[in-house]
N, C-alpha and C positions, 0 to 999 in steps of 0.2 A: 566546742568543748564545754560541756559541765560545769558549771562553779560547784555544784557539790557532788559529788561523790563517794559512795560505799565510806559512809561516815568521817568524811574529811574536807576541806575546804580549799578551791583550788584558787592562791593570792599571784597566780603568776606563771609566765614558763620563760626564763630566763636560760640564754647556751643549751635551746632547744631541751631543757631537762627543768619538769613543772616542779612547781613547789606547792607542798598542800598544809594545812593546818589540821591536823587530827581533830576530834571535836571534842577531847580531854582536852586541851590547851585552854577550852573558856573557864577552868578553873582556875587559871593564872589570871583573869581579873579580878576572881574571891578574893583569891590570895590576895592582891593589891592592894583592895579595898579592905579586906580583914585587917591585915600587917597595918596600914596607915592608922586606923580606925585604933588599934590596940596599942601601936607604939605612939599615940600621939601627933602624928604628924601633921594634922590637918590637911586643908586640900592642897594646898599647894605644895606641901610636903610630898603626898600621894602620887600627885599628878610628875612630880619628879620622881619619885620613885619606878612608877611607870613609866616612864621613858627611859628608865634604866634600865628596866627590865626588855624592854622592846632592844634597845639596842644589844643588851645581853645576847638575845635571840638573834638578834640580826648575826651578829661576831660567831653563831652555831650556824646559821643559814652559811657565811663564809667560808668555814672549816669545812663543810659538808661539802663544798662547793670544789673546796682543794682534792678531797678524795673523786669526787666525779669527773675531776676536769684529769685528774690526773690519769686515771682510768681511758677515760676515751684515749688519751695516748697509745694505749698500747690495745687500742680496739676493741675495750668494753664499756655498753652503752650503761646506764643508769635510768632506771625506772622515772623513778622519780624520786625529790627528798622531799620527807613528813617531820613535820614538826612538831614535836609532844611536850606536856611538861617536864618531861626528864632529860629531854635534849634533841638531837636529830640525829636523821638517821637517810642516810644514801642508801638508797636501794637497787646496788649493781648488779647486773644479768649475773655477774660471776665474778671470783677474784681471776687475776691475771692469775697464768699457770705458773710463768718463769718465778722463782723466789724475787728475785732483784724487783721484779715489777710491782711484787705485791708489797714488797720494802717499800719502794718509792708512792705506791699508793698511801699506804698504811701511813709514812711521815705526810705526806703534802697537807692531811686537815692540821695538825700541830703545827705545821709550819707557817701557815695561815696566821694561827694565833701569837705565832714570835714575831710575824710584821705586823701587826696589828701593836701589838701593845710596844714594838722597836718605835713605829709611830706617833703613839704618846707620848713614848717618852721622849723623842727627839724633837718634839713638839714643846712640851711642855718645860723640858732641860733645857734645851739648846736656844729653840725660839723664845723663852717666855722668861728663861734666867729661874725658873720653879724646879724646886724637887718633891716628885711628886707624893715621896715616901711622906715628909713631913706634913701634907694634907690629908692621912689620914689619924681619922681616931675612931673611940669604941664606937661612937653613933655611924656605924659603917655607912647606913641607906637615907641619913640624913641630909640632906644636899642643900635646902632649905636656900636655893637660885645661886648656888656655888658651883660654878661650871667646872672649875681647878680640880674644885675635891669627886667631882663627877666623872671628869675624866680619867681621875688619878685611881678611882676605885674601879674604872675599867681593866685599867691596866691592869692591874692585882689580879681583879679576876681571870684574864684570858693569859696571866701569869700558872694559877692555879689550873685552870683546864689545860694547858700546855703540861702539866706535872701530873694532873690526876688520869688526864687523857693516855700517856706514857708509862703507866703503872705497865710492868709486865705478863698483863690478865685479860683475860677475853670477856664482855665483849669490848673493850678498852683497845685504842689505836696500838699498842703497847703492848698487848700478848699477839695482833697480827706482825709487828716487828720483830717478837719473839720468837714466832713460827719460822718467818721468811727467816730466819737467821739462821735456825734450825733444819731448815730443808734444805737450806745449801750442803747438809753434809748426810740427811736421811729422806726419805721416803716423805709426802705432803702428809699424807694419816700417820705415821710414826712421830713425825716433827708437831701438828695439831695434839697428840695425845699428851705426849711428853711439856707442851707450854700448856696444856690444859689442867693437866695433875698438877702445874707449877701455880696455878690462878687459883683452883681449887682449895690449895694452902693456906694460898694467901688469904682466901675467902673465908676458912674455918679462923683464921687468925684476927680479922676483924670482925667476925662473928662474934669468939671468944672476948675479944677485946673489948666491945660495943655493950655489949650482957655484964661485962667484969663491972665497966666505967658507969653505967646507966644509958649511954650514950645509944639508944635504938637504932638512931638515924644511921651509925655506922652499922648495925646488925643487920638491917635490909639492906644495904650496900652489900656485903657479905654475900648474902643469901643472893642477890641479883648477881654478884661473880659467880659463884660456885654454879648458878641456872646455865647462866650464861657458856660458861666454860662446857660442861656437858651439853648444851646444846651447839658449840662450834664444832664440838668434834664428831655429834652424830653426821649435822652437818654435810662435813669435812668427807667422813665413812661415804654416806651416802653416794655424794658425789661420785667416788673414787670407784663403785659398782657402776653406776652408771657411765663411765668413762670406760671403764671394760668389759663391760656386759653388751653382747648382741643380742637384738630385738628378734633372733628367731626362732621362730616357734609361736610368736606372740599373735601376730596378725592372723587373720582369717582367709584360709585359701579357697572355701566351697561358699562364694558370697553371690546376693543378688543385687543385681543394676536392672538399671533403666536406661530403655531407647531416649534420646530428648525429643522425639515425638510421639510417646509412650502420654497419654492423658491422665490426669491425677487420679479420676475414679476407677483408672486401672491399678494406677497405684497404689489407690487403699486396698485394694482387694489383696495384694501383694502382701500389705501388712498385717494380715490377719495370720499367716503364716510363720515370720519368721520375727525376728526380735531386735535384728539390725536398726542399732540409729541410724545410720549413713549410709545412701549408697550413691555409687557412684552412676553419672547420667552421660554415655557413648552420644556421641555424631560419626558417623564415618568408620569405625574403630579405636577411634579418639577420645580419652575422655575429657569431658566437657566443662565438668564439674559437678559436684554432689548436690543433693536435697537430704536433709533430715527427715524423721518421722512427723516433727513436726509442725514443717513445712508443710506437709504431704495433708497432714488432718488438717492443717489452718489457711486453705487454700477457699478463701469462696466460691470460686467456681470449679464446679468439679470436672469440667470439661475441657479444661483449658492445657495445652500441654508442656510437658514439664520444662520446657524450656525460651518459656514464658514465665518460668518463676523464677525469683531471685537464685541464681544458681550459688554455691560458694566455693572457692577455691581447691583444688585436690594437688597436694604435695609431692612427686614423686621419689623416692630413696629406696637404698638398697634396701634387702632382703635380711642380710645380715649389719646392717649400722649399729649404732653401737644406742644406748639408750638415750644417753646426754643429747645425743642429736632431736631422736622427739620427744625428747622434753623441753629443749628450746622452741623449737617448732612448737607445740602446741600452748607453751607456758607463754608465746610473743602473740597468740592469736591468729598466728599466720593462716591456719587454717583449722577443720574439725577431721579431718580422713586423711592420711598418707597412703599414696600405691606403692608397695611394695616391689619391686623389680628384681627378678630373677633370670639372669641369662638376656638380659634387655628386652623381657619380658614383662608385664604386668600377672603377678604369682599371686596376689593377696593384698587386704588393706589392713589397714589399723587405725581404730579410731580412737578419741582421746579420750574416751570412758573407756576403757578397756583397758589400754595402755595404763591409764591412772588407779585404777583398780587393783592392775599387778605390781604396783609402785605400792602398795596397801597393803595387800596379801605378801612383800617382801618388807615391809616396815621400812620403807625405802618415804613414805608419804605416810599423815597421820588422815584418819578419814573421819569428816567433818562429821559432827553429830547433828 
């Protein structure tokens, strides 16, 4: 595996689901190093601040941890979670369908952070005889080897994310609780629009707020719900075409293959012809598996036959499936060509350029610049 990756850093694959560090996150030592430097702290002030911060992040890797573990319950996998300056984020194949599921997903990162900081304090209260409220004051991030008040400002924190996490607004834990709650009595798109116009409000209202007070930091908050929000619900739409859209019509019925003892400088000659990335490579009547175009050009030896090259995997499905299916299928890499089966026939293929293109031409997918 990679330690770096498509601009991210891979620290780990913990419950078979990897953890990366985006590569915005090395702004968070500026920050550390700026903040100490400006409020005085010296180094060893810094140096605790910094591990505030880490654990900060740690207590986000947790919460993130809560919605993926949660998720695999009910049989949805998680990409992976990325860690940014603005927090984390689980990247699950999908939300559960059932509302209840997506409930109990949606609570499990929050609940995460109420044993966490229940821990503190039972820690701090109970074992230590300390309250932890009375260890704070203004100089919040000054710890200056005060383990009490370090811990105690954890608390607070993952107190605060617990609350901010629960606002009732996308993309907050707290407008997906919204939703689930909502879909128990309408439609997934009707329930998504309706907590999304509710988030959007609330968005114009911290907006408004933030611009009134001086207060910016709350006006990009704002502006981040109201994004946010409009993008759950396209989202949301999206999906819900793809769940009942059938793929037919899409695939390609008048395609050409290759024998797998068909030689690749037959098969350039092939490609001068037609346009097809993928085609499919028969044994017996069987297919075998596909070669690309360009496989086909990147082959050194042009005499060599095609079944001798790395072949790749060919997916079979119906004719009329629905679209969600190959865009899982091709969004997990499973493969580059589905055979299309008609009458337990082989009717047509469909490859994932093609596929993803009329995901484009229906604004279903935005198409990369």
């Amino acid at each position: 595996m990679a330690i770096f990756e498509k601009g991210s850093l891979s620290v780990g694959r913990y419950f078979d689901i990897p953890v990366k560090i985006h590569w915005s996150f090395g702004y968070i030592i500026f920050y550390v190093i700026y903040t100490g430097y400006t409020d005085n702290m010296g180094v060893a002030g810094a140096l605790w601040f910094g591990l505030f911060i880490l654990s900060l992040f740690l207590c986000v890797v947790l919460h993130e941890y809560g919605h993926a573990l949660a998720a695999r319950r009910y049989g949805v996998k998680t990409l992976d979670i990325i860690l940014t300056p603005l927090g984390g984020i689980a990247r699950l194949m999908k939300m559960p369908d059932k509302p209840i599921q997506e409930l109990v997903v949606a609570l499990a990162g929050p609940a995460v952070n109420v044993v966490i900081a229940t821990i503190i304090f039972l820690v701090l209260y109970v074992g230590m005889g300390v309250n932890p409220i009375f260890h704070i004051d203004e100089n919040l991030y000054f710890f200056n080897g005060n383990p009490i008040k370090f811990f105690s400002v954890l608390m607070v924190v993952n107190v605060t994310l617990i609350i901010f996490n629960l606002l009732p607004v996308f993309p907050m834990d707290g407008g997906r609780v919204l939703r689930a709650l909502l879909a128990m009595k309408w439609k997934k798109v009707t329930a998504t629009l309706i907590a999304a116009r509710i988030g959007q409000v609330c968005s114009l209202a911290f907006i408004g707020l933030g611009l009134y007070s001086g207060n910016f930091i709350l006006a990009l908050i704002g502006i981040f719900i109201f994004q946010g929000a409009y993008m759950e619900y396209r989202q949301t739409k999206a999906e819900s075409i793809l769940q009942s859209t059938t793929i037919e019509g899409l695939g390609l019925s008048d395609f050409q293959y290759f024998q797998h003892d068909d030689k690749v400088t037959n098969a350039r000659e092939l490609l001068n012809y037609t346009q097809q990335p993928f085609f499919p490579v028969y044994k017996d009547g069987n297919v075998l598996g596909s070669i690309s175009r360009e496989q086909i050009l990147a082959s050194p030896d042009p005499y060599v036959t095609l079944d001798n090259l790395e072949l790749n995997a060919v997916i079979s499905i119906s004719h009329n499936a629905v679209w969600m299916e190959c865009y899982n299928i091709f969004l997990q890499g499973k493969t580059d060509l589905c055979l299309l089966i008609r009458d337990g026939i082989p009717g047509g293929i469909l490859d994932k350029y093609t596929f993803y293109q009329n995901m484009v031409d229906k604004k279903l997918l935005r198409q990369k610049k």
